[in-house]
FITIVO-686545 format. One record per atom (N, C-alpha, C): residue number from 0; chain; atom name; x, y, z. Coordinates in steps of 0.001 Angstrom, whole numbers, plus 500000, padded with zeros to 6 digits. Each point is the difference from the previous one (the first is absolute). Last residue first. Layout:
N
  pos  unit  site      c1      c2      c3
  NUM     A    CA       X       Y       Z
...
END
This chain:
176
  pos  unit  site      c1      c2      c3
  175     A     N  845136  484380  894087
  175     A    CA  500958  499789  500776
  175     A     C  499904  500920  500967
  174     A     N  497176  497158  496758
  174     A    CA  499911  501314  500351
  174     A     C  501255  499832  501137
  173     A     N  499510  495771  496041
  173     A    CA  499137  500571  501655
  173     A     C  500691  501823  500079
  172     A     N  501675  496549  496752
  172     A    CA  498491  500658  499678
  172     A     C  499170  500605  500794
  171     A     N  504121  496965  499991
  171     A    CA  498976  499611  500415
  171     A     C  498570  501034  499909
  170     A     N  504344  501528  498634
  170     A    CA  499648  498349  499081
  170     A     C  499244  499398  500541
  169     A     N  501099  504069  501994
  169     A    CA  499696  500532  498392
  169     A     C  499480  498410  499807
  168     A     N  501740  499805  503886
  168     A    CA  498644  500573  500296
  168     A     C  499306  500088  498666
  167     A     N  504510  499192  500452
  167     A    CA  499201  498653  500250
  167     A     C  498762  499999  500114
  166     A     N  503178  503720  499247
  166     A    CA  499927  499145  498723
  166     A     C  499166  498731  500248
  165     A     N  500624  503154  503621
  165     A    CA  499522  500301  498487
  165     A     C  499297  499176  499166
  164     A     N  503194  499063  503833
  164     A    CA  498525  499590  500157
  164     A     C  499434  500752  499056
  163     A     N  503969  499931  499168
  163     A    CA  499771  498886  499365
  163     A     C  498636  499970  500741
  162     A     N  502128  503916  500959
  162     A    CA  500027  499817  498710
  162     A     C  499224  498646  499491
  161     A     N  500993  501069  504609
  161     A    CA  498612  500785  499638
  161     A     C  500055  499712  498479
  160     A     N  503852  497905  501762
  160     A    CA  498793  499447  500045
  160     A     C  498596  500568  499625
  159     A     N  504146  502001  499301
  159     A    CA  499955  498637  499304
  159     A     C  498739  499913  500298
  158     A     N  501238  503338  502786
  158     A    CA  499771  500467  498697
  158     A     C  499806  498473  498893
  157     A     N  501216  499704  504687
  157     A    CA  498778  500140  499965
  157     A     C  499381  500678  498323
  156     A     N  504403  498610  500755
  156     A    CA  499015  498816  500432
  156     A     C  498225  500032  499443
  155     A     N  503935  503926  500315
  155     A    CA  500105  499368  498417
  155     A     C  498899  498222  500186
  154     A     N  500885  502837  504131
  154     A    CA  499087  500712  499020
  154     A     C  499722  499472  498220
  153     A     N  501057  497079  504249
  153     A    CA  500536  501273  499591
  153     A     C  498682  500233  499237
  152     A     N  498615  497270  504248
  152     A    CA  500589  499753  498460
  152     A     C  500351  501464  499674
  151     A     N  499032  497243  504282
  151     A    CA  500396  501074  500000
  151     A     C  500986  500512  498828
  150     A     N  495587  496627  502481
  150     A    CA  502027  499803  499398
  150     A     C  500150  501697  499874
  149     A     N  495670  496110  502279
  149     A    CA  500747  501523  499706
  149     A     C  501448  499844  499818
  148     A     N  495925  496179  498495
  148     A    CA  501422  499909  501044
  148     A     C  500700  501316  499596
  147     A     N  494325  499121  499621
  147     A    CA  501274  500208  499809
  147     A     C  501047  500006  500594
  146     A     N  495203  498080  499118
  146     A    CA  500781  499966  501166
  146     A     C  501250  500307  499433
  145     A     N  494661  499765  498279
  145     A    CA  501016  500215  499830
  145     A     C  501379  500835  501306
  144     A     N  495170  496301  498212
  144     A    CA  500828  501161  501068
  144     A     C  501253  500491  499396
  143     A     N  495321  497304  498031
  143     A    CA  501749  500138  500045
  143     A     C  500050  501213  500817
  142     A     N  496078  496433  498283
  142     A    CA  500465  501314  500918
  142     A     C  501139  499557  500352
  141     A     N  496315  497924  496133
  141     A    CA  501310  499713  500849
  141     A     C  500299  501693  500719
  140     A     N  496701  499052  496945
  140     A    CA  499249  499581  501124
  140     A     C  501215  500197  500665
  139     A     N  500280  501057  495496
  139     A    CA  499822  501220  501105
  139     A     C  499619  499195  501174
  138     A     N  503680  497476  496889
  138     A    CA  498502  500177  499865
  138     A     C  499339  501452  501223
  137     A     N  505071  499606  497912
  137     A    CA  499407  499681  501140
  137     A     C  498424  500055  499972
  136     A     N  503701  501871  497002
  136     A    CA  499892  498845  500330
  136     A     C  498938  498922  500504
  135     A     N  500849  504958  500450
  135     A    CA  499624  499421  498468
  135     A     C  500027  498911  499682
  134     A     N  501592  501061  504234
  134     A    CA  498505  500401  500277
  134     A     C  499849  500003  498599
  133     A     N  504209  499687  500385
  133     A    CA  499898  498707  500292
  133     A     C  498454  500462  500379
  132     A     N  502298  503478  497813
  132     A    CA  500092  498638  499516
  132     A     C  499426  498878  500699
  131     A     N  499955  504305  502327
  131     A    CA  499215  499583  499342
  131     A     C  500319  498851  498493
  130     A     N  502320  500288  503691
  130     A    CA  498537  499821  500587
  130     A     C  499653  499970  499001
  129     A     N  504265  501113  499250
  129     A    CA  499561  498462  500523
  129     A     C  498990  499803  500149
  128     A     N  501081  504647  499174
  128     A    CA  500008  499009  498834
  128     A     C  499697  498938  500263
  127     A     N  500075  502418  503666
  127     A    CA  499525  500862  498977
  127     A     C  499493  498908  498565
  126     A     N  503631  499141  503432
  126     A    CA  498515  499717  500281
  126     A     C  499005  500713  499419
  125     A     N  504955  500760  500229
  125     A    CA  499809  498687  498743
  125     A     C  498703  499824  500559
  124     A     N  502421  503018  502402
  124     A    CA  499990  500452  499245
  124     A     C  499286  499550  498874
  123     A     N  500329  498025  504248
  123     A    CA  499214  501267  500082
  123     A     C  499954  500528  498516
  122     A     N  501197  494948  500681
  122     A    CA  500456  500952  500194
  122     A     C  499209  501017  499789
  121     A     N  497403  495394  500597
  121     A    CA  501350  500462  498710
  121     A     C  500317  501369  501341
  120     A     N  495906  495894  500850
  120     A    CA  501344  500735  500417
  120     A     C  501311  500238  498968
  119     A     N  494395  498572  500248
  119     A    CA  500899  500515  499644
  119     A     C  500745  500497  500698
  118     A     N  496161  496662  501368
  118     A    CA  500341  501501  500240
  118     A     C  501362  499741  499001
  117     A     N  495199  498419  499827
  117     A    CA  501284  499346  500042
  117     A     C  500388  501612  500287
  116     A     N  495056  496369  499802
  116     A    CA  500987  501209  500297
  116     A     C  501532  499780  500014
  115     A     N  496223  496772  498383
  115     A    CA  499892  500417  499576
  115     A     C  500391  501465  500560
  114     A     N  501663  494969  498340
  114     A    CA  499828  501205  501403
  114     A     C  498867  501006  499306
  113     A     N  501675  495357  498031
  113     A    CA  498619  500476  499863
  113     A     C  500279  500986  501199
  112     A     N  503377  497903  497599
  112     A    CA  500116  500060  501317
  112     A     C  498040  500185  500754
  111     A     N  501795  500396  495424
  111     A    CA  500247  498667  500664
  111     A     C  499442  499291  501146
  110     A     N  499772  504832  498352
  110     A    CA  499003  498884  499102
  110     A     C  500283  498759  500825
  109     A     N  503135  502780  501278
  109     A    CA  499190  500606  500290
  109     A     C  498659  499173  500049
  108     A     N  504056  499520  497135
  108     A    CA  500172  498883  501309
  108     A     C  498422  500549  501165
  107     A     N  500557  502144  495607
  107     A    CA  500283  498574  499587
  107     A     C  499781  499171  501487
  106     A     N  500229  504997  499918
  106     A    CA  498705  499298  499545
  106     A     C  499827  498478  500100
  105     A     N  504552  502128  500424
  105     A    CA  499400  499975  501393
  105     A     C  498628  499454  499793
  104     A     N  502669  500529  496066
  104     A    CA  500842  498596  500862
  104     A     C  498668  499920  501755
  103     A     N  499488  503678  497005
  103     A    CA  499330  499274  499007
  103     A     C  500574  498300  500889
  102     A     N  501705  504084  501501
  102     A    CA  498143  500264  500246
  102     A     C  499647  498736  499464
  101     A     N  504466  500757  499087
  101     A    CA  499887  499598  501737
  101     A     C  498572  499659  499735
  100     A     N  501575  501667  496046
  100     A    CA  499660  498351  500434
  100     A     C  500123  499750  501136
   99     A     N  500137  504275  499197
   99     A    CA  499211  499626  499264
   99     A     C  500132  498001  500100
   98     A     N  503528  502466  501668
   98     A    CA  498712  500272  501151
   98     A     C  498767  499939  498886
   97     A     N  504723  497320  499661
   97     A    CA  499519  501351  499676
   97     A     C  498576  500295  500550
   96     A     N  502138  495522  499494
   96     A    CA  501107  501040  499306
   96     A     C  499530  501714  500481
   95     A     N  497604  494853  501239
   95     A    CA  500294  500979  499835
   95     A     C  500952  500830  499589
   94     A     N  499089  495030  501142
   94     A    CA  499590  500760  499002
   94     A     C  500503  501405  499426
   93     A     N  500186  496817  504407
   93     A    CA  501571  499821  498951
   93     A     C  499188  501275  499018
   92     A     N  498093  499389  504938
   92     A    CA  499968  500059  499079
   92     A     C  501088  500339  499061
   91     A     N  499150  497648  505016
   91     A    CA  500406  500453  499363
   91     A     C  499965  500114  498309
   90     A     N  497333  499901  505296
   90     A    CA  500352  499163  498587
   90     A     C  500614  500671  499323
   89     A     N  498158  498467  505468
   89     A    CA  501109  501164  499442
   89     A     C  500232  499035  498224
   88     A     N  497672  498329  504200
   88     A    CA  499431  501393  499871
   88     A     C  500807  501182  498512
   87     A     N  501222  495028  502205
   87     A    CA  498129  500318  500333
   87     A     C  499914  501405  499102
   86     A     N  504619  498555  500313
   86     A    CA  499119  498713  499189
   86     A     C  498712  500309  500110
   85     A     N  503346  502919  501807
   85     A    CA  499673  500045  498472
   85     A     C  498882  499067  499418
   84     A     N  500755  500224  504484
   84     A    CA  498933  501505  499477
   84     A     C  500446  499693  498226
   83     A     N  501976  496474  502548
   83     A    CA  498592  500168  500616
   83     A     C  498640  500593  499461
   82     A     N  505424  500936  499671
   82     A    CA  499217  498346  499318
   82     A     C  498988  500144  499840
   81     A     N  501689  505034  501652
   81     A    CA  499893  498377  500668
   81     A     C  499587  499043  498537
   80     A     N  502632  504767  499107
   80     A    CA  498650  498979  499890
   80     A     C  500136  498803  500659
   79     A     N  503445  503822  499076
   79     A    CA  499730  499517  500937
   79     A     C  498076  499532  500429
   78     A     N  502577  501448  496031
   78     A    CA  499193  501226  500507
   78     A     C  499475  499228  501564
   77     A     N  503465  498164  496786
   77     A    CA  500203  501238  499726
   77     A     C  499238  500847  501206
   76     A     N  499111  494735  499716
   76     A    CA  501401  500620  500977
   76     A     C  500355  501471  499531
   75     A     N  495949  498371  497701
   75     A    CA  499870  499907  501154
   75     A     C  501193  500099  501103
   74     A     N  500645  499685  495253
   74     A    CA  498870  501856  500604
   74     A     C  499548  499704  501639
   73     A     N  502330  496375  497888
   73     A    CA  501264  501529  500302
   73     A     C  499003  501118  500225
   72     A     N  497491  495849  499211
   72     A    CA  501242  499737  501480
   72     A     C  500706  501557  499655
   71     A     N  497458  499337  496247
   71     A    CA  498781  500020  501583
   71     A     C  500921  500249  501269
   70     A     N  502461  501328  495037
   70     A    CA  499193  498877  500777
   70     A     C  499386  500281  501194
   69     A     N  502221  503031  495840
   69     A    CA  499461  499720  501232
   69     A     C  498851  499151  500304
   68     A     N  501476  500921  495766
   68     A    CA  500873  499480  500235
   68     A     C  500121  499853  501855
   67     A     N  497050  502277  497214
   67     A    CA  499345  498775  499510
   67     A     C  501486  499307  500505
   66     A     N  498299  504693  502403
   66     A    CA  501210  499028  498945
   66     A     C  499208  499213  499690
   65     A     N  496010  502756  501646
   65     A    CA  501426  499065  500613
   65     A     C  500202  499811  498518
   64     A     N  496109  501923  500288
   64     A    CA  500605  501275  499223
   64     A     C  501689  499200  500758
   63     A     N  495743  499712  503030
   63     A    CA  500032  500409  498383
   63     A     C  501103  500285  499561
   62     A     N  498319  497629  504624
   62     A    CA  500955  501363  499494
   62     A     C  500051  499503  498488
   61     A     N  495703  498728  503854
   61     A    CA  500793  499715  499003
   61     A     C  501177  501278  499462
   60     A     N  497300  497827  504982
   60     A    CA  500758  500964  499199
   60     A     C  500503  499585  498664
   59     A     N  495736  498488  504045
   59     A    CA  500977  499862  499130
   59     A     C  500810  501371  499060
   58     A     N  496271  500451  503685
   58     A    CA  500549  498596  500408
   58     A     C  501245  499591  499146
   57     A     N  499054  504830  502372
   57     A    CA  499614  499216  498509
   57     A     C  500636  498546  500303
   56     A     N  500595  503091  503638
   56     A    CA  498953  501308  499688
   56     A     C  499586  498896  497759
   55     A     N  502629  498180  504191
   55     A    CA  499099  499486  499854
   55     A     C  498994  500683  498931
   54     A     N  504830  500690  501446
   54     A    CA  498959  500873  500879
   54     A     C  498521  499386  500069
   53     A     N  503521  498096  497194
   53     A    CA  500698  499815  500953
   53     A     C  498909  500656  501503
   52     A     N  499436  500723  494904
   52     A    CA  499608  498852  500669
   52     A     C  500279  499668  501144
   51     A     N  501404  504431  498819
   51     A    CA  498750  499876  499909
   51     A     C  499275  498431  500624
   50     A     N  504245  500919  499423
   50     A    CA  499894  500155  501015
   50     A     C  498763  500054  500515
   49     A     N  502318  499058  495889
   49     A    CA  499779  499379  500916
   49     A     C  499717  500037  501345
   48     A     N  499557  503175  496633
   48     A    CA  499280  498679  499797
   48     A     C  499914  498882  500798
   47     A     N  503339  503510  500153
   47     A    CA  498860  501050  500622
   47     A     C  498785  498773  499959
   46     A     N  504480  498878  498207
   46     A    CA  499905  500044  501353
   46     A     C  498496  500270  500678
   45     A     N  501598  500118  495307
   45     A    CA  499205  498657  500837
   45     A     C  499982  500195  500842
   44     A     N  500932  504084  498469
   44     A    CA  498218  499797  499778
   44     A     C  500156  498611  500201
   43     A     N  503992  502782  500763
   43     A    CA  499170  500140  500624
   43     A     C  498683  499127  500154
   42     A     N  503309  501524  495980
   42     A    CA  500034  499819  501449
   42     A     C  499149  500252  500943
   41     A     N  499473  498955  494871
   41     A    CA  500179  500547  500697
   41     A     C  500334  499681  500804
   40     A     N  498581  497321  496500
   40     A    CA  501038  501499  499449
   40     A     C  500330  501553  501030
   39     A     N  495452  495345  499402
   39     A    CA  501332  499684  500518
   39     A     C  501063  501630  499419
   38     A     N  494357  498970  501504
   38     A    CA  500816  500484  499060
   38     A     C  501577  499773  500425
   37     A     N  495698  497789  502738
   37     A    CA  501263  500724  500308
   37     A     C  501026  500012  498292
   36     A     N  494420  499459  502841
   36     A    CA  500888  499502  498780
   36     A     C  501566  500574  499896
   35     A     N  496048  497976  503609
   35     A    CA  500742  501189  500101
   35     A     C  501156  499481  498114
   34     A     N  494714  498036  502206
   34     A    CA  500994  500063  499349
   34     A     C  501331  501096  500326
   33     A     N  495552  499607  501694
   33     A    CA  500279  498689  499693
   33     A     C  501516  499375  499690
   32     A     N  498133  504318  503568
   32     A    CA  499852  499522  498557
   32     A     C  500872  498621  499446
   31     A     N  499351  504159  504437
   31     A    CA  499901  498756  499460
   31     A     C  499650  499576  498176
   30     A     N  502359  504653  502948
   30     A    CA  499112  499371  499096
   30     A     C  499715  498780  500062
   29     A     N  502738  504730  502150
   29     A    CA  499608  497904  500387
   29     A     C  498469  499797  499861
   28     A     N  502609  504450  497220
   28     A    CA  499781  499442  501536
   28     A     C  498987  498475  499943
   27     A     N  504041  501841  495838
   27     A    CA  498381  499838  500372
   27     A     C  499561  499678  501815
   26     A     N  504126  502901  497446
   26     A    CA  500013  498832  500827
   26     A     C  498061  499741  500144
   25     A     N  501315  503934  496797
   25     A    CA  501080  499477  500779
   25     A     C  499446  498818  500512
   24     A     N  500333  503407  495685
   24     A    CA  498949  499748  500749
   24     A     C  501435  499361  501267
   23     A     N  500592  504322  497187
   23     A    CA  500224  498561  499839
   23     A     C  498938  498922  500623
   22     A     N  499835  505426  498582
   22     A    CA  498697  499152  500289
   22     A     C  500958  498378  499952
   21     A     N  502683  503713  498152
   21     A    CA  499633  499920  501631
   21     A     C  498459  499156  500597
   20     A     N  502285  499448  495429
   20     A    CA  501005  499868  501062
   20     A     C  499295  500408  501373
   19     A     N  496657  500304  496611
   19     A    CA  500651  498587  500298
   19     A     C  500890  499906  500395
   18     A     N  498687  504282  499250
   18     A    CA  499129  499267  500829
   18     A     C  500375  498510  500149
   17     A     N  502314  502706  497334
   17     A    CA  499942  500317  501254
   17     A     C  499509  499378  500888
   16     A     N  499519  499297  495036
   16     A    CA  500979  498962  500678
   16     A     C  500036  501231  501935
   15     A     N  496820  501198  497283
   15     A    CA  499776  498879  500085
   15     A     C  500797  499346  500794
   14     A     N  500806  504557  498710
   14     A    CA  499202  499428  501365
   14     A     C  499448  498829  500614
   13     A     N  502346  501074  495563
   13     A    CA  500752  500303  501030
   13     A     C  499545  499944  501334
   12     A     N  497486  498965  495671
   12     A    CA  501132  498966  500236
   12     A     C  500723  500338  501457
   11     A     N  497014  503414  499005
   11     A    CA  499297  498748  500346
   11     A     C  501065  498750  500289
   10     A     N  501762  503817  497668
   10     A    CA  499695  500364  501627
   10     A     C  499255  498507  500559
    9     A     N  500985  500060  495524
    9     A    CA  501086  499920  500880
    9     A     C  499935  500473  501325
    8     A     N  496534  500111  496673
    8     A    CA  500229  499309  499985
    8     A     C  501296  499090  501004
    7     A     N  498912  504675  499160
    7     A    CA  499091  499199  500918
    7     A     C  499910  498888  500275
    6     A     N  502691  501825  496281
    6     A    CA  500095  500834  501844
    6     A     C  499320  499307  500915
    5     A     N  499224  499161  495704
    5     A    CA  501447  499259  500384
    5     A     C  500030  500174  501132
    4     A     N  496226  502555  498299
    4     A    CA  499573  498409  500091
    4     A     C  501715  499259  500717
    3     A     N  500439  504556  498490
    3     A    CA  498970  499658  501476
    3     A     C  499865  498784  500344
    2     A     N  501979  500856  496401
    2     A    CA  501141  500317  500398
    2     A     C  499356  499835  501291
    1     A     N  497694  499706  496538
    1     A    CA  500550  499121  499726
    1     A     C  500789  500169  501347
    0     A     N  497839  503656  498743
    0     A    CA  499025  499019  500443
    0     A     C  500678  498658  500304
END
């Protein structure tokens, strides 16, 4: 009996994570919204943010989760930011360490900001978890998109992450 319950127990675990390597998500189509939020630990995702504002598809960008040793001027000569676009549209968050205080750094400026849409931009593999940390966050009136930057994660990537979206699902009590 014991040996069923494990069994089953490990099939479920095993289809679970299937489905989350091949269900990645990908690129949101041209959305308007207030906000575009940009998780920092990937390639790809300021670019994809800035391009968002740059398209008009959100009036302002915040990146969660900056050095506390990166200044306004080097993120703006790193990712080729006009003056212009940093000073109107573009904020940089020191807080974060980790995609639990992204959600909690993104609420903070969100509130601030009084928006009430935003589109998320993390990596294909890391949008699972990001969303929903930062939608636990997030009062329900707010609408979040979710706009992934496609990568092309190993297998030991995608095994971490289905692991910790687990563990983030277990501690938020929600159904995974």
């Amino acid at each position: 009996m014991i040996l069923r319950f494990v069994a089953g127990l490990v099939l479920i675990y095993a289809f679970g994570f299937l489905a989350f390597a091949l269900t990645l998500p990908g690129p949101s189509a041209e959305t308007k919204t207030d906000a575009v939020i940009v998780l920092t630990g990937g390639p790809g995702r300021i670019a994809r943010g800035l391009e968002v504002v740059a398209t008009g598809e959100a009036k302002e960008m915040f990146v969660s989760g900056v050095d506390p040793e990166v200044k306004p001027g080097e993120f703006a000569a790193e990712f080729n930011v006009p003056r212009r676009t940093m000073n109107c549209c573009v904020t940089l968050g020191y807080l974060a360490v980790d995609t639990r205080s992204n959600a909690g750094e993104v609420a903070q400026w969100m509130k601030e900001k009084e928006f009430t849409s935003a589109r998320l931009v993390t990596t294909d593999w890391h949008m699972a978890r990001a969303s929903s940390e930062v939608s636990e966050t997030l009062p329900d009136e707010i609408r979040l998109v979710r706009d992934a930057v496609v990568s092309h994660p190993d297998l030991a990537t995608l095994f971490l992450e289905y692991n910790k979206l687990l563990a983030s699902e277990i501690s938020q009590g929600l159904p995974v």
